[in-house]
N, CA, C and O of each residue as an XYZ file, in Angstrom:
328
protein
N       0.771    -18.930      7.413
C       1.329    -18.733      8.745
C       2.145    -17.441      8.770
O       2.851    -17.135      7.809
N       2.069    -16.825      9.660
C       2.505    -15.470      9.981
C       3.708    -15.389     10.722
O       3.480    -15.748     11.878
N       5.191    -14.992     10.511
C       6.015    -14.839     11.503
C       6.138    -13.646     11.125
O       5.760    -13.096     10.090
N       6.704    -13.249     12.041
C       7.459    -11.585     12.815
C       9.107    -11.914     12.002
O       9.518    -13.002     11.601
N       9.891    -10.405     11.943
C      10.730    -10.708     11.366
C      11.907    -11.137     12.356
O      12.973    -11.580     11.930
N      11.603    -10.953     13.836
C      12.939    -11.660     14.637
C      12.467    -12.894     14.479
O      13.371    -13.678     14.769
N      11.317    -13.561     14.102
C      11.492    -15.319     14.654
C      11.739    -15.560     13.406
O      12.182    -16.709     13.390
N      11.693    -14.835     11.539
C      12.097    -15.548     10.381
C      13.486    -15.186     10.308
O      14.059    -15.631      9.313
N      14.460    -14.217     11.417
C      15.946    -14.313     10.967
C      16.293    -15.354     12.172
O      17.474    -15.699     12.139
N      15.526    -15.936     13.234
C      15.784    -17.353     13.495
C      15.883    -17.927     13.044
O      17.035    -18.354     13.118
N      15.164    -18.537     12.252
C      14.821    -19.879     11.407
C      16.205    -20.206     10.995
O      17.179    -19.471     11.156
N      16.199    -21.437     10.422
C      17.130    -21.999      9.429
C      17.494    -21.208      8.229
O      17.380    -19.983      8.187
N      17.980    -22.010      7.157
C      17.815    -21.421      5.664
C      16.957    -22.452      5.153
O      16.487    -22.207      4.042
N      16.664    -23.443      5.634
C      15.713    -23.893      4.857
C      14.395    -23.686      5.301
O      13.626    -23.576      4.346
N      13.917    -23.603      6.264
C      12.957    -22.734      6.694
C      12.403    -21.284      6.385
O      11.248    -20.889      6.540
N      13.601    -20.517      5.870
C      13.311    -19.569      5.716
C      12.788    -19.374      4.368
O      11.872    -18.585      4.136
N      13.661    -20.456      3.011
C      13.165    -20.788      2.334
C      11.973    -21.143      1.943
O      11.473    -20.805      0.870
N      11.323    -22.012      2.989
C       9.964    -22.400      2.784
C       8.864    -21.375      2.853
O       7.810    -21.454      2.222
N       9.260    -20.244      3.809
C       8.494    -19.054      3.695
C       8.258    -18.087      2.720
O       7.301    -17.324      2.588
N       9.883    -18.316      1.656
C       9.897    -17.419      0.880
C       9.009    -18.148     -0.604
O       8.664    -17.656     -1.678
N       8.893    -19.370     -0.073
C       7.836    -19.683     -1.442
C       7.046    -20.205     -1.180
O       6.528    -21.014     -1.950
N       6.561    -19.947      0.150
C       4.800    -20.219      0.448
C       4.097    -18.955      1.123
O       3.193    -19.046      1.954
N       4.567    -17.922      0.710
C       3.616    -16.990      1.068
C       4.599    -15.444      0.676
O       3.910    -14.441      0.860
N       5.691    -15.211      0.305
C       6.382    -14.378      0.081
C       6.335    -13.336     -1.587
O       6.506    -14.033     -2.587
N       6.263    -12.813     -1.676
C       5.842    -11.582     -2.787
C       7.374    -11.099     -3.189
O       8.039    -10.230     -2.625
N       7.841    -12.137     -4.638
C       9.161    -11.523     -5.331
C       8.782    -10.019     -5.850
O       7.727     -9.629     -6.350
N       9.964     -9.316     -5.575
C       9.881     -7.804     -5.872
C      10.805     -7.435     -7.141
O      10.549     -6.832     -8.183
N      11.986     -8.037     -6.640
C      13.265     -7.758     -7.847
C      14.112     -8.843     -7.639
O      14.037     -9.902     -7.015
N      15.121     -8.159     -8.490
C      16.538     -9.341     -8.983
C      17.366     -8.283     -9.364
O      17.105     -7.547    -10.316
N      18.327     -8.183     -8.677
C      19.477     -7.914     -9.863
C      20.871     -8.979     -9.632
O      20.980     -9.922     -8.849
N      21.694     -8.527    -10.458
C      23.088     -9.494    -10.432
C      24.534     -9.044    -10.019
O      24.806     -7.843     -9.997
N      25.101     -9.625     -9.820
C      26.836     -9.005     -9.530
C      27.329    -10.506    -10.549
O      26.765    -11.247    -11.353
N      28.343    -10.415    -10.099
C      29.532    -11.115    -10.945
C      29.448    -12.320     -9.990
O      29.784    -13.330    -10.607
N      29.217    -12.510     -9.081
C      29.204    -13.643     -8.135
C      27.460    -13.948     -7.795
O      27.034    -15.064     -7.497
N      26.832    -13.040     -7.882
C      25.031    -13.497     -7.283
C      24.187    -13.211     -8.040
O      24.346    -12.547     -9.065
N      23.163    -13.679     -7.632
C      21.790    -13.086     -8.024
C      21.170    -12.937     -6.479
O      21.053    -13.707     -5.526
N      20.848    -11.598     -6.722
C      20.144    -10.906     -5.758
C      18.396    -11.052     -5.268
O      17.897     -9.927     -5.225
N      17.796    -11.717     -5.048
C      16.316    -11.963     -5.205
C      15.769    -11.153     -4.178
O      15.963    -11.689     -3.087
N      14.797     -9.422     -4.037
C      13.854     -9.249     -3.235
C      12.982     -9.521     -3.201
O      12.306     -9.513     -4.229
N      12.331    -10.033     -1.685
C      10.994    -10.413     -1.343
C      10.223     -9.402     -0.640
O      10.763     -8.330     -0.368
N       8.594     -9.709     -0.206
C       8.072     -8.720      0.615
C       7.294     -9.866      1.051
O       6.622    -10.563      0.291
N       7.438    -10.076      2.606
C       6.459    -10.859      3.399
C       5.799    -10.448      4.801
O       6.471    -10.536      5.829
N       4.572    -10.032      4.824
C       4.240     -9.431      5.752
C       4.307     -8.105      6.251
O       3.241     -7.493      6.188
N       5.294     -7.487      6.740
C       5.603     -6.226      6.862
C       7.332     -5.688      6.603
O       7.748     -4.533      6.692
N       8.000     -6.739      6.316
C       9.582     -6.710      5.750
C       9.824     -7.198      4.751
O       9.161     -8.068      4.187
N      11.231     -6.494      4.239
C      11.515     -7.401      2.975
C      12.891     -8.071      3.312
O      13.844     -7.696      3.995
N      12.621     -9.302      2.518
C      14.088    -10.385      2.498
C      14.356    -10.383      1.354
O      13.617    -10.353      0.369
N      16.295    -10.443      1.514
C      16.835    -10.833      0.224
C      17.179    -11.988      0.341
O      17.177    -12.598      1.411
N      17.553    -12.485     -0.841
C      17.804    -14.021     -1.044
C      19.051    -14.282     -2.221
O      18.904    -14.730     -3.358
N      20.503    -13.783     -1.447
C      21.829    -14.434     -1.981
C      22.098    -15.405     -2.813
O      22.963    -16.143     -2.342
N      21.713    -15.739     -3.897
C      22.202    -16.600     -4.845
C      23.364    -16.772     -5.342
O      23.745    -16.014     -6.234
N      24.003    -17.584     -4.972
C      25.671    -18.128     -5.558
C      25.351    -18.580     -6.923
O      24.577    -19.533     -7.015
N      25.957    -17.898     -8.308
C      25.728    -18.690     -9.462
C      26.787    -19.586     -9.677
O      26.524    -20.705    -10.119
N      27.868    -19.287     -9.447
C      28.700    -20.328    -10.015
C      28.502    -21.588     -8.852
O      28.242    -22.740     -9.200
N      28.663    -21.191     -7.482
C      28.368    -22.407     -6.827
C      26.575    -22.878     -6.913
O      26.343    -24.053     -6.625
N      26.012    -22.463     -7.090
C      24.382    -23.293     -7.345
C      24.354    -23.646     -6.139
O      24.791    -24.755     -5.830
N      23.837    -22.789     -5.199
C      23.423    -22.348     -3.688
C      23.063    -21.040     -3.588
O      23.417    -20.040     -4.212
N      22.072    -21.271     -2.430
C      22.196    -19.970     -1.604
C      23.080    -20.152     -0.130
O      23.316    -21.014      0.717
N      23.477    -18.346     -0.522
C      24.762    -18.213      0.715
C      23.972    -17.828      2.126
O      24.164    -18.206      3.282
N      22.900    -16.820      1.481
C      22.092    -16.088      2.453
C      20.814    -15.804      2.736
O      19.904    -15.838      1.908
N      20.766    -15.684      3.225
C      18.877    -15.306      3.424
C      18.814    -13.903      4.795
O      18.885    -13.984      6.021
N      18.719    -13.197      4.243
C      18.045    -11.860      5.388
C      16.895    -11.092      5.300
O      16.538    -10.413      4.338
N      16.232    -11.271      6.572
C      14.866     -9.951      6.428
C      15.524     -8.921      7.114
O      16.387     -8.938      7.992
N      14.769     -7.767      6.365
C      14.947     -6.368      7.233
C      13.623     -5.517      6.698
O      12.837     -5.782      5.788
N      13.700     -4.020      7.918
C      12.787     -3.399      7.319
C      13.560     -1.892      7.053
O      13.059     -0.824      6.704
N      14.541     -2.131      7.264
C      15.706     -0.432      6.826
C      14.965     -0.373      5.428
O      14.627     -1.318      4.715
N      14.798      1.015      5.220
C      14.843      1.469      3.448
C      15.890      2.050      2.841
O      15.847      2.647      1.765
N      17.019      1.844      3.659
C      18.708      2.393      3.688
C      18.901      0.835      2.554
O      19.393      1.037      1.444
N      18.534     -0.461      2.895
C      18.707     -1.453      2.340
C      18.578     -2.114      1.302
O      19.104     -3.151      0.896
N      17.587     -1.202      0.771
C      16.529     -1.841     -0.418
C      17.815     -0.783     -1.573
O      17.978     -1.152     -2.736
N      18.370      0.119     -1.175
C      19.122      1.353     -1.762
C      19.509      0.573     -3.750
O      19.162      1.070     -4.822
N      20.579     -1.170     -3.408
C      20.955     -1.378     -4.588
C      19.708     -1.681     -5.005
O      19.934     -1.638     -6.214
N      18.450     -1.982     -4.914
C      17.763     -2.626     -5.372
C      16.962     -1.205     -6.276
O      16.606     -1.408     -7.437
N      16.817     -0.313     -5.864
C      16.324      1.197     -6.320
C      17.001      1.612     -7.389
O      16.469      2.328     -8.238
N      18.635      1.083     -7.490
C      19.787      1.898     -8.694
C      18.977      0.852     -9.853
O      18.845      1.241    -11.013
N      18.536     -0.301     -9.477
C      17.682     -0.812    -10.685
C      16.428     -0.288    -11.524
O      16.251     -0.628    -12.694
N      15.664      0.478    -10.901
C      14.790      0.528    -10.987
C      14.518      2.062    -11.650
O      14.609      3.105    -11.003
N      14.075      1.945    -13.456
C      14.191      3.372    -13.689
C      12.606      3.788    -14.107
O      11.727      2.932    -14.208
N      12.404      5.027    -14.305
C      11.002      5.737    -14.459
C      10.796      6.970    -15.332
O      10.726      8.167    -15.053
N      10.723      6.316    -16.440
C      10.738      7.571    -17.172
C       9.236      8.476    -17.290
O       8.212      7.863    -16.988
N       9.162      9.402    -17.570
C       8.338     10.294    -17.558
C       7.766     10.512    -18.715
O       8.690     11.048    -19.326
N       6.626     10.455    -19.646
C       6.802     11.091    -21.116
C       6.687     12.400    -21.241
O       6.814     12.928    -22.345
């Protein structure tokens, strides 16, 4: 099933959930001291997915299609050259 990204930042969080693991494409992870960061790619946007570690939840769920956004997810990501 196909949503647009204004009707998946409608949804619930558990809804949105269900999208992100029935049809959603994990990209990355990174961590802070409080989260784990999970990117997705579904359709034509990507969502992150807020992981609380010490509380064992998620806080958040957002799609977007800014590439201003994806920015921490890039300081991960290195390429070396030989």
């Amino acid at each position: 099933m196909q949503v647009t990204l204004q009707e998946f930042n409608e949804l619930t969080t558990d809804e949105k959930a269900w999208h992100l693991w029935h049809g959603a494409t994990f990209l990355h992870v990174y961590t802070t001291d409080q989260y784990r960061v999970n990117l997705f790619h579904l359709n034509d946007y990507y969502i992150e997915l807020w992981y609380n570690v010490s509380g064992n939840k998620v806080d958040h769920i957002r799609a977007f299609k800014s590439v201003e956004l994806l920015a921490p997810f890039l300081d991960f990501i290195h390429i070396s050259v030989p």
